[in-house]
C-alpha positions in Angstrom: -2.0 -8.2 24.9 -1.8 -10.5 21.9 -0.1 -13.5 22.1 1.7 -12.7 18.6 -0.1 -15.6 17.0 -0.8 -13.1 14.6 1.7 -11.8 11.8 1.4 -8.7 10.1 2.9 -8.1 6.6 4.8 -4.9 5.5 4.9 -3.7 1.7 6.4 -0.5 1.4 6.1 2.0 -1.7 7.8 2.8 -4.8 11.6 3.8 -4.4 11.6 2.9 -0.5 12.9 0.8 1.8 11.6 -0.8 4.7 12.9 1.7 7.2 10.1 4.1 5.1 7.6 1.7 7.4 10.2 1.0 10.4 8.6 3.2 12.9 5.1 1.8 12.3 6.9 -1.6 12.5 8.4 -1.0 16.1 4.8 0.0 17.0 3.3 -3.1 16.0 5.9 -5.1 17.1 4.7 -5.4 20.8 1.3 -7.0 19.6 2.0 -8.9 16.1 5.2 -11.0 14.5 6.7 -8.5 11.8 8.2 -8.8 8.8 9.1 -5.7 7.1 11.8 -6.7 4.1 13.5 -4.9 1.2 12.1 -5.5 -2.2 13.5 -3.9 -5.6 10.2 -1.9 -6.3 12.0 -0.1 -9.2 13.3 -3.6 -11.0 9.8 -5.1 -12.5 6.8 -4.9 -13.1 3.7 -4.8 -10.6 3.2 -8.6 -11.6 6.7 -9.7 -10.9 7.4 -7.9 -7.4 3.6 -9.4 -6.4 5.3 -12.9 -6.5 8.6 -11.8 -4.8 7.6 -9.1 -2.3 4.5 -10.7 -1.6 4.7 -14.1 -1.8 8.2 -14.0 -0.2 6.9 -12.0 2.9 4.0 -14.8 3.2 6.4 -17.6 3.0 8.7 -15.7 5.9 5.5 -15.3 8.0 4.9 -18.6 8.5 8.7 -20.2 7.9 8.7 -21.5 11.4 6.7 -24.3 11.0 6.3 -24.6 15.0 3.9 -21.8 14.6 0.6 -21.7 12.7 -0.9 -18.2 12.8 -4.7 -17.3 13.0 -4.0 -14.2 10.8 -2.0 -12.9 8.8 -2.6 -9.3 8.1 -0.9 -6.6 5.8 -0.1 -2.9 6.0 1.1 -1.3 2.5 2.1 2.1 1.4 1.7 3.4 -2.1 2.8 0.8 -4.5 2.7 -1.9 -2.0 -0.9 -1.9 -2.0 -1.4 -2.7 -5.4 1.3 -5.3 -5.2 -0.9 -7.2 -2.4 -4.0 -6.6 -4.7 -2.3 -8.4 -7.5 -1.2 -11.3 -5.2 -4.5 -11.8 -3.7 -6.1 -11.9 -7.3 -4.5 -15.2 -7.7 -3.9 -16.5 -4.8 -5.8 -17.4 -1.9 -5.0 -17.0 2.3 -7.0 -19.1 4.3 -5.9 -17.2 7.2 -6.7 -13.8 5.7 -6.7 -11.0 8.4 -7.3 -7.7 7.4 -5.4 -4.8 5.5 -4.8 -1.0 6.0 -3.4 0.8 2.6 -2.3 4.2 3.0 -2.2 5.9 0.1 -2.9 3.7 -2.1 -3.1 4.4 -5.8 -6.2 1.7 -6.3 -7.5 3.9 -9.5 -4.2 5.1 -10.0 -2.5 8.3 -10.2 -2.7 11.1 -12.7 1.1 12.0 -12.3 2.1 9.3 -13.9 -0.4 9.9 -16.8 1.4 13.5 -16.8 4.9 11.5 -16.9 3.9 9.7 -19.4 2.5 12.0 -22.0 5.2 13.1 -23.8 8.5 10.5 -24.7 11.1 12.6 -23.1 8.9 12.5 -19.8 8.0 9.0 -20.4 11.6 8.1 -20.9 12.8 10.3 -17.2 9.8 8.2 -15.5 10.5 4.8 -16.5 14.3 5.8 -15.8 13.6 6.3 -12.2 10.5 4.6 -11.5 10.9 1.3 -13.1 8.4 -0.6 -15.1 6.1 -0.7 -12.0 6.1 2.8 -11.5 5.1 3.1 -15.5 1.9 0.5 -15.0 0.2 2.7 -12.3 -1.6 5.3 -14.4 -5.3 6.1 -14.3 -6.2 4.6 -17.5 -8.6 1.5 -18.1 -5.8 -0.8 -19.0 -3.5 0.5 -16.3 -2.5 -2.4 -13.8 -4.7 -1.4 -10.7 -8.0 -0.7 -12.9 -7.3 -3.9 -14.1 -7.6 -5.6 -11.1 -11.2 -5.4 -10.0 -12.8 -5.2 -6.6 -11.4 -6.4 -3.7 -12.6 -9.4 -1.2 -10.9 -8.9 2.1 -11.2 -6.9 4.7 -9.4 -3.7 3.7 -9.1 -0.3 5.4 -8.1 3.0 3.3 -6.5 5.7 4.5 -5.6 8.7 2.5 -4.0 12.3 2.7 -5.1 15.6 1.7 -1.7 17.0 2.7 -0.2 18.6 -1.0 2.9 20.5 -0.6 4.4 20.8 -4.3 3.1 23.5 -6.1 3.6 22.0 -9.2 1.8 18.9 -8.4 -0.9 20.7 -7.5 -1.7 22.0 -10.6 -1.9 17.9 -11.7 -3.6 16.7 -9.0 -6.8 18.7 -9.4 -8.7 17.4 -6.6 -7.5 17.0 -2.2 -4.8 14.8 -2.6 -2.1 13.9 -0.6 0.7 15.1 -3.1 0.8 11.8 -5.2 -2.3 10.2 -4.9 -5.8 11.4 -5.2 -8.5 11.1 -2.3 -10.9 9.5 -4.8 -8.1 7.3 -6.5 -7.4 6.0 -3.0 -10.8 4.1 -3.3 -11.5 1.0 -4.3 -14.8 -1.5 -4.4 -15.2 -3.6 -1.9 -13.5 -1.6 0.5 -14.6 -2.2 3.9 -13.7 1.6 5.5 -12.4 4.7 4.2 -10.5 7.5 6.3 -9.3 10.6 5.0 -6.7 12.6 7.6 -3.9 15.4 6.8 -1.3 14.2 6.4 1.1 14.0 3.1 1.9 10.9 1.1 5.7 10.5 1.5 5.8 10.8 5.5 2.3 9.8 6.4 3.0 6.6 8.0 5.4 8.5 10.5 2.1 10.2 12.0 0.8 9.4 15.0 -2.9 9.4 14.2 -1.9 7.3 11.3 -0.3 4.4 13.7 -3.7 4.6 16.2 -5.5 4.1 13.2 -3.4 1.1 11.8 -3.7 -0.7 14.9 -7.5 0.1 15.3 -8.4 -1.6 11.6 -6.2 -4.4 12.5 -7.6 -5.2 15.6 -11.5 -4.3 14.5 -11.6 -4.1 11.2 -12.5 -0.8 11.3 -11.5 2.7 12.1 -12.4 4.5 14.9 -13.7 8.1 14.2 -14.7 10.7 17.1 
């Protein structure tokens, strides 16, 4: 067992909390220092909450100045991901461990370029999404295509569970409901795993937690 001189890094998704990631949490807890925090994904933009959910969670995992970790690693859902790709673009962990995303919208996601296409939908979004929610589109100025490839050691996992109808007639390819299996992907990856499971509960699933704690520990995923 680890000595927890390793902290691991929890960024939940749009309109969540960190109880959405509390189970996977627990699991983790026996091996790694958590923290798992609250930040107000809905409130600014993909920018801002980089420097406050981010950089605040960094600051937490190392606040005890008794302690100096070998790693710090992060777990993200959804929005988080591109929150901790925006951090890492301008700022840099010497004690960089390595990163599971699950669903991640790295190219973005075509329901919000569907949300977006007419004012009254645009206006509904941004309502309940926040300007965040509005920056994560599939388009070549849209926050996450902006950000280029990534340089750390990152594991993808992504969902081709779709169970609204009406989403599926947006989403044309496997998806997991919100996010594409393709948009998912990003350069510089170092593995890719596709399993299904749905985007708003997959980090409840058991063969999503084994395969958490398999990239954290390896760096890679363990197939059969």
């Amino acid at each position: 067992m680890a000595q927890k001189n390793e902290c691991v890094v929890m960024l939940h998704g749009l309109s969540r909390t960190k109880y959405s990631l509390g189970k996977l949490a627990s699991e983790l807890r026996a091996d790694y220092d958590i923290v798992n925090e609250t930040y107000p994904s809905r409130s600014y933009t993909v920018e801002a909450l980089a420097r406050l959910a981010v950089g605040g969670a960094v600051a937490k995992c190392g606040q005890d100045s008794s302690k100096q970790y070998a790693k710090i690693h992060f777990v993200t859902h959804s929005l988080g991901g591109i929150l901790l790709r925006q951090y890492l673009s301008e700022h840099k962990l010497e004690n960089m461990g390595n990163v599971v995303m699950l669903g991640p919208p790295n190219k973005g996601s075509e329901l919000v370029d569907f949300f977006q296409s007419s004012p009254f939908l645009s206006l509904t979004f941004n309502t309940l999404n926040g300007p965040a929610g509005g920056q994560l589109g599939t388009g070549e100025y849209s926050r996450p295509n902006q950000l280029g490839a990534v340089d750390f050691p990152l594991g993808v996992i992504a969902g081709t569970r779709n169970y609204n109808l009406f989403y599926r007639r947006i989403l044309n390819n496997e998806s997991d409901g919100k996010v594409t299996v393709d948009s998912s992907k990003v350069e510089g990856m170092a593995d890719h795993l596709v399993l299904p499971v749905d985007h708003t509960f997959m980090m409840l699933d058991r063969r999503v937690i084994t395969q958490v704690k398999q990239f954290l520990k390896s760096g890679q995923f363990k197939r059969e």
